[in-house]
N, CA, C and O of each residue as an XYZ file, in Angstrom:
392
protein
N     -67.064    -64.373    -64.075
C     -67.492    -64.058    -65.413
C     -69.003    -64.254    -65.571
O     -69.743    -63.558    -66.266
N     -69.240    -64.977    -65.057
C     -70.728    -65.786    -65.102
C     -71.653    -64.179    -64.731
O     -72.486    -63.673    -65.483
N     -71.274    -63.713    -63.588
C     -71.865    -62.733    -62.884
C     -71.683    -61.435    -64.401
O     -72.713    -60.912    -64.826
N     -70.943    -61.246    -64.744
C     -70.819    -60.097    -65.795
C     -71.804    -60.174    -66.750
O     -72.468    -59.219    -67.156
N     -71.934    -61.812    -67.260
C     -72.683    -62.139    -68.341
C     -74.015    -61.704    -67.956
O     -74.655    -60.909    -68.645
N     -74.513    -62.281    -66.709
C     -75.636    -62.155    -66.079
C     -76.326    -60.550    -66.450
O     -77.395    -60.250    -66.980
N     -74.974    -59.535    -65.808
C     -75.292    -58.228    -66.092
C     -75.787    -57.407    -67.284
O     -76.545    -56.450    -67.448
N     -74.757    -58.482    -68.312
C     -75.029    -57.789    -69.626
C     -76.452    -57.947    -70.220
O     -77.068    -57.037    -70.776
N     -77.068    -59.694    -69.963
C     -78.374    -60.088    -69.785
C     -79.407    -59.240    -69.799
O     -80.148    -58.842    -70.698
N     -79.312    -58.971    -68.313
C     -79.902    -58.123    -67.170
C     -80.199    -56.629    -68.059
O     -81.305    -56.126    -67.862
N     -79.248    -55.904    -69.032
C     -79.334    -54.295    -69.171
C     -80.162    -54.767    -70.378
O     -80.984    -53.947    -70.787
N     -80.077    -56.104    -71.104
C     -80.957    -55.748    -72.144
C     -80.373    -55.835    -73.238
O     -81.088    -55.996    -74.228
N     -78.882    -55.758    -73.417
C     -78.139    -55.856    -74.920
C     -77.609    -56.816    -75.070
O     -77.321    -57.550    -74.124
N     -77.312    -57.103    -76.378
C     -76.420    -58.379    -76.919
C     -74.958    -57.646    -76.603
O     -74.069    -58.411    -76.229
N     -74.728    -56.661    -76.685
C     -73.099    -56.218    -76.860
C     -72.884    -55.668    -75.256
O     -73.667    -55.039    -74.545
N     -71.609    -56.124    -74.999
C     -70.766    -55.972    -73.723
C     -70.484    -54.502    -73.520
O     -70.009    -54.120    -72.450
N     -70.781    -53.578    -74.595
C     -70.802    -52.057    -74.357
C     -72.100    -51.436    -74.157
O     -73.095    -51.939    -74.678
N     -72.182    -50.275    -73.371
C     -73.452    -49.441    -73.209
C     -72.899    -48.230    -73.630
O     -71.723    -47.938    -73.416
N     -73.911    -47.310    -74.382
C     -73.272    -45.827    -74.222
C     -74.481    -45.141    -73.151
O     -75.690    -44.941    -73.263
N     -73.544    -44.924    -72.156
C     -74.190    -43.970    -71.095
C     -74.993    -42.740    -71.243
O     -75.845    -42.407    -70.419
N     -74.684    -42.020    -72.390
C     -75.163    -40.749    -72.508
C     -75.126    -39.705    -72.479
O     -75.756    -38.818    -73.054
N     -73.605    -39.748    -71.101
C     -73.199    -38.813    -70.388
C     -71.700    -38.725    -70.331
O     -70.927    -38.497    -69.400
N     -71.479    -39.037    -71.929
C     -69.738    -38.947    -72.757
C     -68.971    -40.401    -71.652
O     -67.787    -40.432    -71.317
N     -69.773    -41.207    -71.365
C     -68.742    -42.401    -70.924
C     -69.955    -43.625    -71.522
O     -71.146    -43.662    -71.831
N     -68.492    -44.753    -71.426
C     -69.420    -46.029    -71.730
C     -69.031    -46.928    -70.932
O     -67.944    -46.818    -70.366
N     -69.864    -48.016    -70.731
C     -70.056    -49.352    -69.658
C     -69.595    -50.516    -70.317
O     -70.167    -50.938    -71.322
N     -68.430    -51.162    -69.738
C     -68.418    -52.640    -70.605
C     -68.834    -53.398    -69.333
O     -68.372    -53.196    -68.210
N     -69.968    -54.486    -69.739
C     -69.850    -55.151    -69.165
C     -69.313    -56.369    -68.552
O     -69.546    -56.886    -67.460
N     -68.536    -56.705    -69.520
C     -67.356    -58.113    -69.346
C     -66.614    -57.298    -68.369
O     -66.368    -58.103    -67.471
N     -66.015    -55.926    -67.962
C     -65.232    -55.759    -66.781
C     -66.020    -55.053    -65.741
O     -65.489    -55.123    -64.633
N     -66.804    -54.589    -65.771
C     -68.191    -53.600    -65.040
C     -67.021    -52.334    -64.878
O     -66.982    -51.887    -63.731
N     -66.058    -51.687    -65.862
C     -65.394    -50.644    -66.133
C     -66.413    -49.798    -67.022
O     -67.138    -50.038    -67.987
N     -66.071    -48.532    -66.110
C     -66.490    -47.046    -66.941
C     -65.558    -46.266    -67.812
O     -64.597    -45.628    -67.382
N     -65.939    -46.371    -69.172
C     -64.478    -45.692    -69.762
C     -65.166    -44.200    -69.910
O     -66.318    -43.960    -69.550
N     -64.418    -43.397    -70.401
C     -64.843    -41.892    -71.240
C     -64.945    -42.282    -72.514
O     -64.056    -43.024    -72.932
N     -65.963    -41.909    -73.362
C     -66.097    -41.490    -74.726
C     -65.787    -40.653    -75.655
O     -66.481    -39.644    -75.781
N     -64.334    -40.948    -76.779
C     -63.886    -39.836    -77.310
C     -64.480    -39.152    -78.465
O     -65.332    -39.708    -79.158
N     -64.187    -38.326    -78.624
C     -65.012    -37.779    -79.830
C     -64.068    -37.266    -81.017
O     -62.838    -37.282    -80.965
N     -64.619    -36.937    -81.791
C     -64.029    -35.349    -83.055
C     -62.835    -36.202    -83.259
O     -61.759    -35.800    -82.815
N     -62.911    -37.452    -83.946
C     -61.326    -38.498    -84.604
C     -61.497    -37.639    -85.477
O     -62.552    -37.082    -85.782
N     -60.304    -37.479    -85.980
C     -60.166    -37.139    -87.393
C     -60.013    -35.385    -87.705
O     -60.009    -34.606    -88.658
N     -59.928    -35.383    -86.645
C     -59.849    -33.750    -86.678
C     -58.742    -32.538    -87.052
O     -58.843    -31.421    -87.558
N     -57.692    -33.309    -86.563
C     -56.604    -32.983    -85.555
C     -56.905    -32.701    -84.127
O     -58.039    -32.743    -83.649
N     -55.593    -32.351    -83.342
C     -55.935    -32.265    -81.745
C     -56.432    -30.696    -81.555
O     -56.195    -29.673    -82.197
N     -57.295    -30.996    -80.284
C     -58.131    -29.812    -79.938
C     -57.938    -29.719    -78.529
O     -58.615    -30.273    -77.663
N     -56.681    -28.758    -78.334
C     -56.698    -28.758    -76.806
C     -57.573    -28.287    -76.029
O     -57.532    -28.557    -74.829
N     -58.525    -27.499    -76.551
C     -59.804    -27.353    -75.744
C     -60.843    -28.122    -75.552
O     -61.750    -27.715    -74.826
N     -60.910    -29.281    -76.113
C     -61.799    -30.557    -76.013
C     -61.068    -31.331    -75.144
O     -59.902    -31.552    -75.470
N     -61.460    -31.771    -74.165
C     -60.022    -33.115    -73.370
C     -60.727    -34.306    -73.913
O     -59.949    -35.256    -74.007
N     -61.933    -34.578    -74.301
C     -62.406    -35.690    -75.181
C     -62.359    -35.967    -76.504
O     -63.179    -36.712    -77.041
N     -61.209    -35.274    -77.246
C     -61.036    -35.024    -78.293
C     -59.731    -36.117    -79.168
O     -58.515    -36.022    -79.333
N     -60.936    -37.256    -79.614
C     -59.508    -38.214    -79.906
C     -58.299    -38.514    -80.181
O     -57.646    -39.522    -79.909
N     -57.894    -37.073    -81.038
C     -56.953    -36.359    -81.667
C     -55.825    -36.003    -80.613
O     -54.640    -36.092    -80.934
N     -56.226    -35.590    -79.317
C     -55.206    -35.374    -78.661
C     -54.336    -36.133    -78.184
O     -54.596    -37.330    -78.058
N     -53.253    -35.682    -77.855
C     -52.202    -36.858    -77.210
C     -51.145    -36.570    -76.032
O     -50.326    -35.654    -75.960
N     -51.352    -37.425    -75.294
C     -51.253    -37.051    -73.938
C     -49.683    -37.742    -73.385
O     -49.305    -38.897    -73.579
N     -49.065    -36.827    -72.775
C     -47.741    -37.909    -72.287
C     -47.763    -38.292    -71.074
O     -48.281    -37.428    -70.366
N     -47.398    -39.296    -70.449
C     -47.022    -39.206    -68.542
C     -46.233    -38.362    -68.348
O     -46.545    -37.462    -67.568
N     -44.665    -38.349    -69.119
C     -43.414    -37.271    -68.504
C     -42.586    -36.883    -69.721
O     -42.311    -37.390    -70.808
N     -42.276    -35.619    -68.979
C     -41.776    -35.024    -70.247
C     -40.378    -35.297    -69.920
O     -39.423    -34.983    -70.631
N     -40.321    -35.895    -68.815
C     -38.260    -36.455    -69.035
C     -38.221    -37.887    -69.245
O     -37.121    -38.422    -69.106
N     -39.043    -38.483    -69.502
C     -38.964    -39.849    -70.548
C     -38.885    -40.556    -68.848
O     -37.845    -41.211    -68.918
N     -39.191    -40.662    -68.049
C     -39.079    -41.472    -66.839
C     -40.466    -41.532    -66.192
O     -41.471    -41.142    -66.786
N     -40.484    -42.099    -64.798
C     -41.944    -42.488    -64.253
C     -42.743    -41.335    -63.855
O     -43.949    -41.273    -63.615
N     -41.756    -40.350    -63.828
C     -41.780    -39.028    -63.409
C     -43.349    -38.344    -63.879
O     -43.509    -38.012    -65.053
N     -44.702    -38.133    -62.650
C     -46.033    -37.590    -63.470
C     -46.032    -35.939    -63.268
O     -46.433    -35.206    -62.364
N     -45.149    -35.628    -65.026
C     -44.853    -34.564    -65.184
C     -45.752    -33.997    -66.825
O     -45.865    -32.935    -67.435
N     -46.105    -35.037    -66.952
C     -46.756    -34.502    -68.872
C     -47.948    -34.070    -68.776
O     -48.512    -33.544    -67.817
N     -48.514    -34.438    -70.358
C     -49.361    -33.507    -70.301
C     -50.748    -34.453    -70.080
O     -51.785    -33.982    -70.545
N     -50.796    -35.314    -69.628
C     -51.960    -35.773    -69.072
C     -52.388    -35.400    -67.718
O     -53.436    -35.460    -67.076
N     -50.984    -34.925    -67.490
C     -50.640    -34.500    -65.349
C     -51.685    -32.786    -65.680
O     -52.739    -32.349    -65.219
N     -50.670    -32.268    -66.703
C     -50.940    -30.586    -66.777
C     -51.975    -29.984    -67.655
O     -52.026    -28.762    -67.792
N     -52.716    -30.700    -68.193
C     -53.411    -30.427    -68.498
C     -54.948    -31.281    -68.807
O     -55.965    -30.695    -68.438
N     -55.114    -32.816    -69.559
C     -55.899    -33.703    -69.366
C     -56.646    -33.647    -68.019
O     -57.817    -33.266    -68.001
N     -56.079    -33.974    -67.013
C     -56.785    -34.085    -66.031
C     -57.295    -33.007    -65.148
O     -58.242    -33.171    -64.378
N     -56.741    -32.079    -65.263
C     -57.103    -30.778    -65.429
C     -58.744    -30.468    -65.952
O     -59.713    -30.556    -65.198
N     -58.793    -30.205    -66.964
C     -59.524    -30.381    -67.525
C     -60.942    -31.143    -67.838
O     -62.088    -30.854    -68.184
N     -60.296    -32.093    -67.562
C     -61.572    -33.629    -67.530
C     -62.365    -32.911    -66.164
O     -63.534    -32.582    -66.370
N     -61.849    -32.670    -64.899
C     -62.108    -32.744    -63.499
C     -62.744    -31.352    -63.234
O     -63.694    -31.412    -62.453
N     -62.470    -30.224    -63.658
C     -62.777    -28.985    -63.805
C     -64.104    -28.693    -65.188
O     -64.601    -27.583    -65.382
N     -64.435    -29.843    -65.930
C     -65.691    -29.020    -67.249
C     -67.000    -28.866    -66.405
O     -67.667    -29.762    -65.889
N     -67.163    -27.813    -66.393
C     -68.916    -27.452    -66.034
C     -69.362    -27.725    -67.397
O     -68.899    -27.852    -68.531
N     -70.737    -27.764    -66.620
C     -72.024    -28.562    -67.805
C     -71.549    -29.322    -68.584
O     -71.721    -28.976    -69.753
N     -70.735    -30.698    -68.368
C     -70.453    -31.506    -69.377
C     -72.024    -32.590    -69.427
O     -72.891    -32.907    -68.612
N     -71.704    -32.902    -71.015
C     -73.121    -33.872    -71.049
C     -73.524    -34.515    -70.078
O     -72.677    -35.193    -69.495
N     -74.739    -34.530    -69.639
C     -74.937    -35.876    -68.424
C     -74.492    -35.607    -66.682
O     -74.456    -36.269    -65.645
N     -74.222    -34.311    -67.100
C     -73.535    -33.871    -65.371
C     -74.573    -32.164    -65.015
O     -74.885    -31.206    -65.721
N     -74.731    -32.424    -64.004
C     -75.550    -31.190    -63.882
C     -75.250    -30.483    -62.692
O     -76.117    -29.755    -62.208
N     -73.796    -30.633    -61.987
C     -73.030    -29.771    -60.994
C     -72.151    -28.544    -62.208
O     -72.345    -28.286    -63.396
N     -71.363    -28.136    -61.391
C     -70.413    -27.372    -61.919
C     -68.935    -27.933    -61.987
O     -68.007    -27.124    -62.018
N     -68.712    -29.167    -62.009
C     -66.953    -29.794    -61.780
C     -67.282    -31.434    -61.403
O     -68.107    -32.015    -60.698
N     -66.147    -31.832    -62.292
C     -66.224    -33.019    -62.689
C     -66.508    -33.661    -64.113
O     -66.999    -33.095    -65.089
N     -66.143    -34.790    -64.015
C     -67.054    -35.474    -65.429
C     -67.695    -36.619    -65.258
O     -67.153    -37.670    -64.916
N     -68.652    -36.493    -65.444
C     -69.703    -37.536    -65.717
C     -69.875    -37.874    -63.737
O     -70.072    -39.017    -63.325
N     -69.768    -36.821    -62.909
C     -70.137    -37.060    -61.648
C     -68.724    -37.719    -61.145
O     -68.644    -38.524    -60.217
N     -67.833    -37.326    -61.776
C     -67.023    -38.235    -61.384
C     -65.457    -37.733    -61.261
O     -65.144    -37.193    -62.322
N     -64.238    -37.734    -60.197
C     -63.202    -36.634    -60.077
C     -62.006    -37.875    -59.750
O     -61.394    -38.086    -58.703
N     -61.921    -38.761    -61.386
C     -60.808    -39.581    -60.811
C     -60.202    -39.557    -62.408
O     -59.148    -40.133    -62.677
């Protein structure tokens, strides 16, 4: 923990979050990269996959089964946006295909 604190120190902020810039944010209490959602309040926008509104299942037969729509489409999506903020290839998000 000591080492995290150090980090958070180190970037310069009082708060354990960073916003990256590049639609993800940094906590530093876990040195985890999350995604940044956007457009709450909207309703869901299946053409946004960062779109808070949406809602994603693991399986559509209620078991462990990775059959929903985070399988068929979310990740899809996330892994495939050209020119997303902060990325300057053609695929991926935020440089990143996980």
């Amino acid at each position: 923990m000591a080492k995290l604190n150090k980090n958070a120190s180190d970037a310069g902020i009082g708060c354990r979050y960073r916003d990256n810039g590049d639609g993800t944010v940094i906590d530093f209490d876990t040195a985890l990269q999350w995604e940044k959602k956007n457009s709450l309040g909207g309703g869901e926008n299946d053409a946004n996959p960062h779109d808070a509104d949406n809602i994603y299942t693991w399986s559509t037969t209620g078991t462990t089964v990775t059959s929903g729509r985070i399988f068929s489409e979310f990740l899809g999506r996330l892994n495939t946006c050209a020119f997303a903020p902060g990325f300057f290839g053609t695929a991926g998000f935020a440089r990143h295909y996980d």
